[in-house]
N, C-alpha and C positions, 0 to 999 in steps of 0.2 A: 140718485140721479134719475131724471123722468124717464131717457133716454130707456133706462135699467126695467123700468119698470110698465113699459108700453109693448114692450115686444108680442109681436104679434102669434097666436096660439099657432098658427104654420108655422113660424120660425124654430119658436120650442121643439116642435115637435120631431122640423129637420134638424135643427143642435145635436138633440139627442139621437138618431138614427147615424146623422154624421160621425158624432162620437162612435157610436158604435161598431160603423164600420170602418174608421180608423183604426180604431182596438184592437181589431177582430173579431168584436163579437159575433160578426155576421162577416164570411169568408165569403172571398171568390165564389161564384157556383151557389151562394146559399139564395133562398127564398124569402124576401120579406114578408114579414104577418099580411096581409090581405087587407084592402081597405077597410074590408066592412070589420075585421079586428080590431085595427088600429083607430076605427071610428068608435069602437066598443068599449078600447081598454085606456084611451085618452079622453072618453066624453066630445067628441070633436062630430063635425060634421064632413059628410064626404070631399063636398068642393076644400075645406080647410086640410085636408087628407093628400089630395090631388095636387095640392100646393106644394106642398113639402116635399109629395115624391117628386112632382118636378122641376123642384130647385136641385134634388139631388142628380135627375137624371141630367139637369143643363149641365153639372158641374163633371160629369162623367163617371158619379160612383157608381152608379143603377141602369141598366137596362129594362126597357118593359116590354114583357113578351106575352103576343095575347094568348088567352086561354092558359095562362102559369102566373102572371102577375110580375112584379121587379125582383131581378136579380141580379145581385151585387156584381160587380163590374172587375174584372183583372184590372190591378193599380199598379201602374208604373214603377220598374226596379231601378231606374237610374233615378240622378239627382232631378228633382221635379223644379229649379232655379226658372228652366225657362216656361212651367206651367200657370195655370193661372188658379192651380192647387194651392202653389206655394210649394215651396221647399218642405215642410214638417211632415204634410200629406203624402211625398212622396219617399222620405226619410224614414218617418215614424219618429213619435219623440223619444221613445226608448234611445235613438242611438245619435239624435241630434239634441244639440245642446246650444244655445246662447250667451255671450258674454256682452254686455253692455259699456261700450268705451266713451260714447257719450253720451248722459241721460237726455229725454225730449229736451227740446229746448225752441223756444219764438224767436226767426231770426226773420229779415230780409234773405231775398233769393239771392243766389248769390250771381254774380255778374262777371262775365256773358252765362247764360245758363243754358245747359247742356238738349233743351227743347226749349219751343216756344209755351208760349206760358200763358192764360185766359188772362181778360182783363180784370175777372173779379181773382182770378191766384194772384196774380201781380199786387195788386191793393189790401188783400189780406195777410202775406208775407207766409210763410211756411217752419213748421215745425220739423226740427232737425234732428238725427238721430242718428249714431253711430253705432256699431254691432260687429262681435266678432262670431261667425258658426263654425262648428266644431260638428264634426260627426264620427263617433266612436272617439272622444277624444282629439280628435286629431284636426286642426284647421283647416278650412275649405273652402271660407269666403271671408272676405270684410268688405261690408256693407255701409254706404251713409242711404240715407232714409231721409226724403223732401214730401213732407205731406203739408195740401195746405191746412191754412189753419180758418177754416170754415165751418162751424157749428160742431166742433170736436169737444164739449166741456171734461174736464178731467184729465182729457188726454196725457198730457205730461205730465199728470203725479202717479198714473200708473204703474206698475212692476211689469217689466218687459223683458225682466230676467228669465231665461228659458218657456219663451212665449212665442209664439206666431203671430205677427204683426196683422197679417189679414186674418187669422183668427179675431185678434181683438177688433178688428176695424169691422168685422161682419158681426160679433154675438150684442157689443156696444153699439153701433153707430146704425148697423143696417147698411154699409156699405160692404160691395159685392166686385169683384174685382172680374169685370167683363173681356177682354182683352188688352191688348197694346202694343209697339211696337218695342225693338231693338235693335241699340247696335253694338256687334261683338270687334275685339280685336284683339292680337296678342299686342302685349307691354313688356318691356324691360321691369321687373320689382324694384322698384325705387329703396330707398331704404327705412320707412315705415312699414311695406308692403312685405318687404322680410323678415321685420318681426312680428309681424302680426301673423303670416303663415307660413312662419319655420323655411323660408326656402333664401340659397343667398342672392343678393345684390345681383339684379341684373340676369336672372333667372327667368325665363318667357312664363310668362300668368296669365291668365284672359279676362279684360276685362269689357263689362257689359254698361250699358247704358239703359236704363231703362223707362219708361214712360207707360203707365197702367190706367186701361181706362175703367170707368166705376158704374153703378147704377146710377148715380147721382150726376146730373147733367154739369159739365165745365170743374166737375170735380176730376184730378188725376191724380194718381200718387207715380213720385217719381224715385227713382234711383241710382246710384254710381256703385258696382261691385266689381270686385276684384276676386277671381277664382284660381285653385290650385288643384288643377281639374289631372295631375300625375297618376290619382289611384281609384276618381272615379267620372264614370262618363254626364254626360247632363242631358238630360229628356223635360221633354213639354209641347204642347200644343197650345195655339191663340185659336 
């Protein structure tokens, strides 16, 4: 895919630091290699350097402190659902897991819809996506998933099985997930909603609404979740 193969040497290069400090390779408190390193030991130049640290630092992994350089950022111990990290960022995938209930799929939106919608999402219809997350095993959310379907190629023949949605939308697509709005409320668990996270009929749940805005102008991705928030709290910032 072109898409695969255009990525910009900033991007690589925050991928890979990202990765890292997801991992831990690089902790809380630790110091990243020095520009003029990391211009050394990637072949890169400074401005393409400066890039990368500050997409890391817009995203809240890095602080930069003058006269010591960027260092990695205390990351959020609750559920990161209402971050613009993403749940996995704030989980870790060690102990977060995904089940896929229904694969992408090209639908029309569906009507009335839970936001208002651009005229180019309306006209290009939205890829749908169902999800079960699990964390330590144990269910947490069910998810449906409305992205449009605008210059996404491949998108639905992907494996989304134990994946980060805005993972893939940022390493494939270059879309970046800016802020958005939401709306929370408790619900009664219907009775799909208690078997999907273990809890009985009629059980208060939280459910969220959600509408994300992207780098990509009149692009949003949207979603409807359902949380069984009994054993853990939920953190994020827009």
């Amino acid at each position: 895919m072109a898409s695969d193969l255009k990525i910009p040497h900033y991007r690589k290069l925050y991928e890979l630091l990202r990765k890292q400090i997801i991992e831990g390779v690089f902790k809380e408190g630790d110091l990243l290699p020095s520009e003029n390193d990391l211009c050394s030991q990637f072949n890169l130049t400074r401005p393409t350097v400066r890039h990368a640290l500050d997409s890391l630092l817009n995203e809240g992994l890095i602080k930069k402190h003058k006269g010591k350089g960027s260092i990695v950022s205390n990351q959020p111990k609750g559920i990161g659902i209402l971050s613009v990290s993403g749940t996995t960022s704030a989980v870790g995938r060690d102990n977060l897991s995904t089940r896929i209930i229904a694969k992408p799929k090209v639908i029309q939106w569906p009507y009335p819809f839970i936001f208002e919608l651009t005229d180019v999402e309306k006209e290009a219809g939205c890829i749908y996506i169902e999800r079960l997350r699990l964390v330590d095993n144990k269910p947490l959310f069910y998810d449906i998933n409305y992205v449009p379907n605008i210059n996404l190629p491949r998108f639905t023949s992907r494996n989304f099985e134990d994946k980060s949605l805005f993972d893939m939308l940022r390493k494939y697509y270059q879309i970046e997930i800016k802020g958005g709005e939401q709306k929370l409320k408790a619900i009664p668990a219907n009775k799909i909603v208690s078997e999907f996270l273990n809890v009985p009929v009629g059980h208060s749940v939280l459910s969220l609404d959600r509408k994300l805005n992207t780098n990509r102008p009149g692009f949003n991705i949207f979603s409807s979740i359902v949380c069984n928030t009994a054993e853990h709290a939920l953190y994020g910032t827009f």
